[in-house]
DRENRO-340857 format. One line per 5 residues: their letters; for each residue x, y, z of N, C-alpha, C. Coordinates in pm, 1 decimal. Atoms other than C-alpha are relative to their C-alpha. Example, Ala and Ser with C-alpha at 12.3 -4.5 7.8 and 13.67 -1.06 7.14 Angstrom:
residues 2
AS	89.0,-119.0,0.0,1230.0,-450.0,780.0,90.0,120.0,0.0 | -82.0,-119.0,-6.0,1367.0,-106.0,714.0,-77.0,109.0,73.0
This chain:
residues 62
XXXXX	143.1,10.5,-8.7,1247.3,-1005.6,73.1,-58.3,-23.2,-138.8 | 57.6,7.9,125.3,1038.5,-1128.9,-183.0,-118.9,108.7,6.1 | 106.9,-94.9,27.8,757.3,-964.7,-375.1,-159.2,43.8,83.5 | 172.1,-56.8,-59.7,448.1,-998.5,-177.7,25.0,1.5,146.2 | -38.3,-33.5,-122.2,601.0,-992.8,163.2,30.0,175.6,20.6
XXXXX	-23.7,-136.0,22.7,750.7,-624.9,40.6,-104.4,83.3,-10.2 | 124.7,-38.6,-29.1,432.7,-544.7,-66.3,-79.5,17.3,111.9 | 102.3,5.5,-119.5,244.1,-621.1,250.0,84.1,103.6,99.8 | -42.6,-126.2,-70.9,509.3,-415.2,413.0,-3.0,114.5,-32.1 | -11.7,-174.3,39.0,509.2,-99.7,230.7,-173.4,42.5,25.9
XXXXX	130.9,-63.0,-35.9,110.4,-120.3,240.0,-45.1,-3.5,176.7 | -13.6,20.7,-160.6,152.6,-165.8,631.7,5.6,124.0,28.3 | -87.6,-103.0,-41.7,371.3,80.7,656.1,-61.0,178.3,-53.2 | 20.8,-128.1,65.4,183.0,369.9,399.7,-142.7,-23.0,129.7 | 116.4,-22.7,-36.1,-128.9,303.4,638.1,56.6,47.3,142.1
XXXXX	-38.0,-63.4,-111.3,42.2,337.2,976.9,25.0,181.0,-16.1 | -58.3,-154.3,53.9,215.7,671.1,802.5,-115.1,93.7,-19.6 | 105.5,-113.9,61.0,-138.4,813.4,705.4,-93.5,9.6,105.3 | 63.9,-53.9,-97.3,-292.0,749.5,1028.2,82.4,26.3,109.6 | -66.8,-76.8,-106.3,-34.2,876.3,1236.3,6.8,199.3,-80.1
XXXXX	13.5,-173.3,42.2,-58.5,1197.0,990.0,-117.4,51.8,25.6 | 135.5,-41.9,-19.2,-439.1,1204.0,1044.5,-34.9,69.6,101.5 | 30.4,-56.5,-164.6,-389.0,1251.2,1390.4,43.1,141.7,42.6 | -91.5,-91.5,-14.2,-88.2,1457.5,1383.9,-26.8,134.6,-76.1 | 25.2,-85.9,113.4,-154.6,1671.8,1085.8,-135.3,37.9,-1.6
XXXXX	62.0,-6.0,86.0,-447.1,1663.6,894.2,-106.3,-103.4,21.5 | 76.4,125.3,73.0,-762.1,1405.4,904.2,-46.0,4.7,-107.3 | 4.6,-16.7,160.8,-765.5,1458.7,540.1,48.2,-141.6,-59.8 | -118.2,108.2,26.9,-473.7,1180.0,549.2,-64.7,-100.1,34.2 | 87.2,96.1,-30.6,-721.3,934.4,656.9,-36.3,-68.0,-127.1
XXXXX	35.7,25.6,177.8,-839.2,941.6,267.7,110.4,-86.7,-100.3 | -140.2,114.7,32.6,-481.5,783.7,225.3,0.4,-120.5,6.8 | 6.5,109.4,-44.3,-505.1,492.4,414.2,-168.4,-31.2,-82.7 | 131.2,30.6,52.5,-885.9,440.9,300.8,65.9,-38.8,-194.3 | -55.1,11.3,103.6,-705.2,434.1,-54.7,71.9,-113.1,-15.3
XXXXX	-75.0,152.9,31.1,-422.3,197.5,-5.1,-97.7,-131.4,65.5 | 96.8,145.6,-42.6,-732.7,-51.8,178.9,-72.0,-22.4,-184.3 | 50.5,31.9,70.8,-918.6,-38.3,-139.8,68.5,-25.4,-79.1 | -92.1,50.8,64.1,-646.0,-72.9,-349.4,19.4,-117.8,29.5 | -27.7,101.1,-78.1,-580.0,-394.7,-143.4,-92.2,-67.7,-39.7
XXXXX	159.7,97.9,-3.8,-960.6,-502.2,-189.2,15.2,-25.0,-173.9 | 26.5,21.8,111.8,-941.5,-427.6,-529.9,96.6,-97.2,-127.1 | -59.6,103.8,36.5,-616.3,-645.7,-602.5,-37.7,-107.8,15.5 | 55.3,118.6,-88.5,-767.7,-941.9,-436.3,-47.8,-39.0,-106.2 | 82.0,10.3,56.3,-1021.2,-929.5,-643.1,52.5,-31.7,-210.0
XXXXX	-23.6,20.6,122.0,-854.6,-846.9,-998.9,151.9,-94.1,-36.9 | -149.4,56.9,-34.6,-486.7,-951.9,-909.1,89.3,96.4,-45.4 | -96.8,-115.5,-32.3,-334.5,-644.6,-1033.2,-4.6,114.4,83.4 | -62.3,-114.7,-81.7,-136.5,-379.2,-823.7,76.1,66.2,-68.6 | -95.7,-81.4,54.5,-0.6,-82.1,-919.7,146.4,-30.3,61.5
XXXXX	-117.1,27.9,-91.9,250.2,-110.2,-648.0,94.6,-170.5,-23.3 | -33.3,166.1,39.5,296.2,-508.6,-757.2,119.3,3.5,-169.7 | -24.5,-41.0,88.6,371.8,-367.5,-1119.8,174.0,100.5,38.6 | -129.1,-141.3,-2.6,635.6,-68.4,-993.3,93.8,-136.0,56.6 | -150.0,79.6,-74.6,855.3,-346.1,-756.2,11.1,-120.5,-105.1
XXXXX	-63.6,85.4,58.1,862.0,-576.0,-1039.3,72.6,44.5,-117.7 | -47.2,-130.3,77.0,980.9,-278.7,-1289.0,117.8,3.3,82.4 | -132.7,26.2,-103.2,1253.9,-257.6,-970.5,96.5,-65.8,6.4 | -25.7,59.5,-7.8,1359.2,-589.0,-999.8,-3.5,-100.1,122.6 | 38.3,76.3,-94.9,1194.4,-741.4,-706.7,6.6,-168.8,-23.0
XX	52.5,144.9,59.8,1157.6,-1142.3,-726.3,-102.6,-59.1,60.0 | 109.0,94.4,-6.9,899.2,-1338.1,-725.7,36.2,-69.2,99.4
């Protein structure tokens, strides 16, 4: 998998994870997912990701 496919899955995947905890757990975990969206909005916008930054530190490829 490349880099921004991985990406789109792990931020898939941390939002499913935080609203199945919201439900299950905690709606605290809601504040999670609301996090990785703006994070999302706010890459768009600047073009960096933390998460973009860590999997290329990994050795992800382009």
């Amino acid at each position: 998998m490349r880099l921004n496919e991985l990406l789109r899955l792990i931020a898939g995947v941390f939002v499913l994870l935080a609203l199945f905890l919201g439900a299950a757990v905690h709606p605290y975990w809601n504040y999670f997912a609301a996090f990785v969206a703006v994070n999302l909005i706010q890459s768009a916008f600047t073009g960096w990701c933390p998460m973009m930054a860590l999997l290329r530190k990994l050795g992800v490829q382009e």
